[in-house]
N, CA, C and O of each residue as an XYZ file, in Angstrom:
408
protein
N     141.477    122.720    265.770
C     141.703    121.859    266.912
C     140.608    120.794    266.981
O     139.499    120.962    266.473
N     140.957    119.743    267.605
C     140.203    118.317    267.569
C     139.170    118.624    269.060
O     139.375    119.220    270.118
N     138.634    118.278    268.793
C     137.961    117.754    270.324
C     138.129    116.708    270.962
O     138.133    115.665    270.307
N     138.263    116.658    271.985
C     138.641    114.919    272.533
C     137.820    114.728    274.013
O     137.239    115.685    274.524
N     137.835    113.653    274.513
C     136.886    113.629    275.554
C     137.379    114.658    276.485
O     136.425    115.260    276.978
N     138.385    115.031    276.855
C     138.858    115.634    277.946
C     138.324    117.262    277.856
O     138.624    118.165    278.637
N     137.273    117.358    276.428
C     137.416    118.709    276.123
C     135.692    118.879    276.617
O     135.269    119.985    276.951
N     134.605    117.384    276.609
C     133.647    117.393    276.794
C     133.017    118.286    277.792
O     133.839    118.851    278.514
N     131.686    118.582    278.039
C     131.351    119.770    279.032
C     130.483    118.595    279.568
O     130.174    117.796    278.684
N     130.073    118.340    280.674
C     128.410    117.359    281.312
C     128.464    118.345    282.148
O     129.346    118.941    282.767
N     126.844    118.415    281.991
C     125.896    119.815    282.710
C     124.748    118.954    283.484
O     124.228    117.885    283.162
N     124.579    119.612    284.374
C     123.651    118.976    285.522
C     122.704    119.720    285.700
O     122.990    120.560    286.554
N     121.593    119.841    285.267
C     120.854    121.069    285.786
C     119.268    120.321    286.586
O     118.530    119.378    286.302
N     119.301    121.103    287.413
C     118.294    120.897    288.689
C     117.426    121.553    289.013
O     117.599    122.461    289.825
N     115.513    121.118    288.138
C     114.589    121.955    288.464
C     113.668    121.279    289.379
O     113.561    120.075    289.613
N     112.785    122.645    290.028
C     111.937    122.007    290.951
C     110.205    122.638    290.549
O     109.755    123.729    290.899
N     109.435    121.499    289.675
C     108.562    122.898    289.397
C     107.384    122.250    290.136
O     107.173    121.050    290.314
N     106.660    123.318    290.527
C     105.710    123.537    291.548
C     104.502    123.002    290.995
O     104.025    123.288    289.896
N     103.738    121.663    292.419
C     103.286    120.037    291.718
C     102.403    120.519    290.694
O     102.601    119.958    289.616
N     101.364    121.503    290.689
C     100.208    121.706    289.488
C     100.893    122.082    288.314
O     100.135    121.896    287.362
N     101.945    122.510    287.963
C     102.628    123.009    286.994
C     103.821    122.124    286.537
O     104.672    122.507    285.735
N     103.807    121.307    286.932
C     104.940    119.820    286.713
C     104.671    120.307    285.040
O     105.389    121.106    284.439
N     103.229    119.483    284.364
C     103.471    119.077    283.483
C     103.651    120.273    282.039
O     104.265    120.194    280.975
N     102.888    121.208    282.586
C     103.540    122.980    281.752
C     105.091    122.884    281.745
O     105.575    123.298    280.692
N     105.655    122.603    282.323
C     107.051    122.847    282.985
C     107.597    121.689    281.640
O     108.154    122.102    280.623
N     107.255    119.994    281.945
C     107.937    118.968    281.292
C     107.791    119.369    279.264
O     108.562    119.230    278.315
N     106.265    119.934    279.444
C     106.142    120.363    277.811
C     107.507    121.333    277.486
O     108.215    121.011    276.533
N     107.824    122.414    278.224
C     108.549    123.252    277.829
C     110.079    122.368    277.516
O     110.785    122.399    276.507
N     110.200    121.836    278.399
C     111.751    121.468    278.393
C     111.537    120.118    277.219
O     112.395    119.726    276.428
N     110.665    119.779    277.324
C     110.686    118.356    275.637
C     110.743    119.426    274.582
O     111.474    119.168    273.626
N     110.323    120.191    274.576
C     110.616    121.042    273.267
C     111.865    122.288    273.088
O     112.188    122.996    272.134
N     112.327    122.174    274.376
C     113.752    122.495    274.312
C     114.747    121.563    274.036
O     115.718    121.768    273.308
N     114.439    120.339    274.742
C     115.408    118.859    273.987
C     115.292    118.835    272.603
O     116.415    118.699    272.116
N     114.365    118.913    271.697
C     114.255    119.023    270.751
C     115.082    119.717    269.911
O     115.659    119.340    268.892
N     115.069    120.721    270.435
C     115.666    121.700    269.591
C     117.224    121.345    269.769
O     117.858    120.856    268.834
N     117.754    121.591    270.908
C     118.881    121.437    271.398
C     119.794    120.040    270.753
O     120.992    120.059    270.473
N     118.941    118.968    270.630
C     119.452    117.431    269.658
C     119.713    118.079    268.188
O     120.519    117.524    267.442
N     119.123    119.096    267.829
C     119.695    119.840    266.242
C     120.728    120.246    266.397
O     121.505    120.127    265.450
N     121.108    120.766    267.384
C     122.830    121.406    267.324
C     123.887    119.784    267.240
O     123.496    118.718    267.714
N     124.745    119.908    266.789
C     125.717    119.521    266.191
C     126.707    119.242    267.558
O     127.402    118.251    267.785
N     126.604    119.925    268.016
C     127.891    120.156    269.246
C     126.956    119.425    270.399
O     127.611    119.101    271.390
N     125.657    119.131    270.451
C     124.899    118.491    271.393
C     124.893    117.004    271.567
O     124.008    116.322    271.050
N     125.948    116.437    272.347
C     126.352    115.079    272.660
C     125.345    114.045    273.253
O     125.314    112.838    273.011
N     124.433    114.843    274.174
C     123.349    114.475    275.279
C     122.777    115.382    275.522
O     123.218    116.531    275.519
N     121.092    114.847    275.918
C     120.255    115.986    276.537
C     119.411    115.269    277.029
O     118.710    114.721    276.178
N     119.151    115.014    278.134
C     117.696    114.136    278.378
C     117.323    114.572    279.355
O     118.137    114.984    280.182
N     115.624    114.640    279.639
C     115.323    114.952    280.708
C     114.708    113.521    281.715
O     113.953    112.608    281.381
N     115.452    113.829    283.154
C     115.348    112.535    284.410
C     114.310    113.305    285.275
O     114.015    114.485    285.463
N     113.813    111.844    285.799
C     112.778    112.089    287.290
C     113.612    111.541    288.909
O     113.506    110.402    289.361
N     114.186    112.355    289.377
C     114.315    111.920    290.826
C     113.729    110.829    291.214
O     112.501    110.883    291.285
N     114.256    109.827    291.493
C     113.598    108.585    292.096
C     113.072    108.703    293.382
O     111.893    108.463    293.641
N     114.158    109.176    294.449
C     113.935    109.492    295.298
C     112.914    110.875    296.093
O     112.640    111.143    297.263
N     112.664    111.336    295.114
C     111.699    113.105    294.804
C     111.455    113.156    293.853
O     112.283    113.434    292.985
N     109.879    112.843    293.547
C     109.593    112.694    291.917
C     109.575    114.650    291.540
O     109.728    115.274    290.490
N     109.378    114.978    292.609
C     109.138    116.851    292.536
C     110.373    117.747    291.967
O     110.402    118.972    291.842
N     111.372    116.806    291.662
C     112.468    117.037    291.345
C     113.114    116.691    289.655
O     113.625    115.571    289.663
N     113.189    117.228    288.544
C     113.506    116.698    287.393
C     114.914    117.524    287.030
O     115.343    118.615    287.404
N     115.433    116.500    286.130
C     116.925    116.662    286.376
C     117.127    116.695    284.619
O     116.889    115.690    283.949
N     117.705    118.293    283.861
C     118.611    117.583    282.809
C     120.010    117.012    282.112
O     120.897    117.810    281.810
N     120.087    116.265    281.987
C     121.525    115.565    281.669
C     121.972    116.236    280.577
O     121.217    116.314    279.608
N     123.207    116.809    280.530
C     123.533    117.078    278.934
C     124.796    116.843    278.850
O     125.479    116.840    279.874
N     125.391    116.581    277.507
C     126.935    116.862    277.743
C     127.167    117.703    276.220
O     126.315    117.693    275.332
N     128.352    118.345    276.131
C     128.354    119.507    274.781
C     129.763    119.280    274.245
O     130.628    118.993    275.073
N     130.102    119.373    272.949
C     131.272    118.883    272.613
C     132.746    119.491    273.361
O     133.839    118.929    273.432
N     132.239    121.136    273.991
C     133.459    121.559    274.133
C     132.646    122.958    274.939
O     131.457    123.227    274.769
N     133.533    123.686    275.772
C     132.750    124.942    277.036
C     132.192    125.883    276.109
O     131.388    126.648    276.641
N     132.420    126.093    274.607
C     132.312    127.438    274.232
C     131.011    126.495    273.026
O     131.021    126.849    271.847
N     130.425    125.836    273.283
C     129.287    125.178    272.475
C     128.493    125.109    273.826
O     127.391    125.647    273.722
N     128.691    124.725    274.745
C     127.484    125.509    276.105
C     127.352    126.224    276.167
O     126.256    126.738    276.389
N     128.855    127.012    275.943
C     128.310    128.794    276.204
C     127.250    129.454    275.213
O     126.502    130.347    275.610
N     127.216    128.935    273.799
C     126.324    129.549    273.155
C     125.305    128.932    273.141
O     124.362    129.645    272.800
N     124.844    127.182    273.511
C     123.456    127.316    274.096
C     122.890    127.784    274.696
O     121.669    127.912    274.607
N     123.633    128.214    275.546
C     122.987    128.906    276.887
C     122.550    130.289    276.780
O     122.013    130.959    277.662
N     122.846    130.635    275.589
C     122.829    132.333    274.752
C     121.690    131.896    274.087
O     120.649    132.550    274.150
N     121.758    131.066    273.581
C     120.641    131.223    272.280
C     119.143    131.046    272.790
O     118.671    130.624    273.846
N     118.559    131.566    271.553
C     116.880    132.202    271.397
C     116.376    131.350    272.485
O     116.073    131.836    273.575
N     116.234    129.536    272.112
C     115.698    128.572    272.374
C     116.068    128.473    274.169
O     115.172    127.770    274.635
N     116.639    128.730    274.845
C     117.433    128.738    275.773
C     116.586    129.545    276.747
O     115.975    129.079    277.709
N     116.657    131.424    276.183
C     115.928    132.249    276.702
C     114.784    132.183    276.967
O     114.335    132.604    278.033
N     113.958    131.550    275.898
C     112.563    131.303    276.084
C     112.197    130.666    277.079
O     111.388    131.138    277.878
N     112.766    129.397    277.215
C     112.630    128.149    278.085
C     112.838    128.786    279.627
O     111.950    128.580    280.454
N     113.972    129.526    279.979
C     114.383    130.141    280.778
C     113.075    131.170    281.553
O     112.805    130.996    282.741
N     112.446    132.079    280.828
C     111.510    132.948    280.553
C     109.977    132.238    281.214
O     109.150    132.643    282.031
N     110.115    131.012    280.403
C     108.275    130.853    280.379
C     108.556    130.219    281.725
O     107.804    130.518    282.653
N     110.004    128.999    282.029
C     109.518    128.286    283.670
C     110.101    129.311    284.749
O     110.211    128.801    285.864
N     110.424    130.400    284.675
C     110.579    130.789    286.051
C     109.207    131.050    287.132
O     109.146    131.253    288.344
N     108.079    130.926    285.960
C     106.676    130.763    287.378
C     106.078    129.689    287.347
O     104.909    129.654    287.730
N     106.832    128.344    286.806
C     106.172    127.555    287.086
C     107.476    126.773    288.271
O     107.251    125.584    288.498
N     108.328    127.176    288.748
C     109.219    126.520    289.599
C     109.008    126.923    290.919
O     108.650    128.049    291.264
N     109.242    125.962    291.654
C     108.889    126.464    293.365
C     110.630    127.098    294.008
O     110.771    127.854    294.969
N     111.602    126.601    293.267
C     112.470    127.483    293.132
C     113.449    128.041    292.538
O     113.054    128.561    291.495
N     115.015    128.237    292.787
C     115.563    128.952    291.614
C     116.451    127.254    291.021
O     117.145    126.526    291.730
N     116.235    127.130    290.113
C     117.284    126.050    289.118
C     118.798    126.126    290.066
O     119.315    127.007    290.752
N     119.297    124.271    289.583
C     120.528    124.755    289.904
C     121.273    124.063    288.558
O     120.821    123.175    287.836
N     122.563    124.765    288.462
C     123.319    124.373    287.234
C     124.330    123.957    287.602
O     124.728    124.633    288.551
N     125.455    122.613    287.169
C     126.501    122.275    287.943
C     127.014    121.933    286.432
O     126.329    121.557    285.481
N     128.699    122.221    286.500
C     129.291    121.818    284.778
C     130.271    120.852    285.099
O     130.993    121.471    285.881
N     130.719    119.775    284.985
C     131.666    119.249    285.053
C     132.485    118.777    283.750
O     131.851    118.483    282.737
N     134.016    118.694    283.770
C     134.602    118.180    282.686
C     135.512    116.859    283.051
O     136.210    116.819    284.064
N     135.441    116.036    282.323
C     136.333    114.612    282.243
C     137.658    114.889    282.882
O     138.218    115.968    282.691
N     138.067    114.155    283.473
C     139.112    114.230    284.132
C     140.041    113.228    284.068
O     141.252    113.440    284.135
N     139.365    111.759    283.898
C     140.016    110.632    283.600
C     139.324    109.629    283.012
O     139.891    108.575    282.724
């Protein structure tokens, strides 16, 4: 089967890490972009600063298709990242998935 835009995944994810630990926090996730731009199925990944709340960083992603998120979100690189910022965040992440519609 083909992939086509309608099959795309865009992921929203929403951290808040706590101000002395901002930049522990930004190292981790540049070296999760990293990794994550090697997969094949990885369309987008970037990490944003809230304009309006710099305390707020945002990553953009989009994935070729739901079952190529699903196994980022499994894999090694994923867990780790997951692992090392849960004490540097003031709270819990949020994750939002949307797919193309038109």
């Amino acid at each position: 089967m083909t992939n086509t835009r309608k099959d795309i995944i865009y992921v929203v994810v929403d951290l808040w890490p706590i101000a002395d630990k901002a930049q522990d926090a930004k190292k981790i996730l540049y070296n999760t972009i990293a990794e994550a731009k090697k997969e094949r199925t990885c369309l987008k990944y970037e990490l944003c600063e809230n304009l309006n709340d710099p305390s707020q960083i945002t990553l953009l992603q989009a994935w070729s298709n739901e079952q190529a998120l699903d196994q980022h979100l499994t894999s090694e690189v994923i867990n780790k990242a997951t692992e090392e910022l849960r004490q540097l965040l003031s709270k819990p992440t949020e994750i939002r998935r949307y797919k193309n519609i038109g």
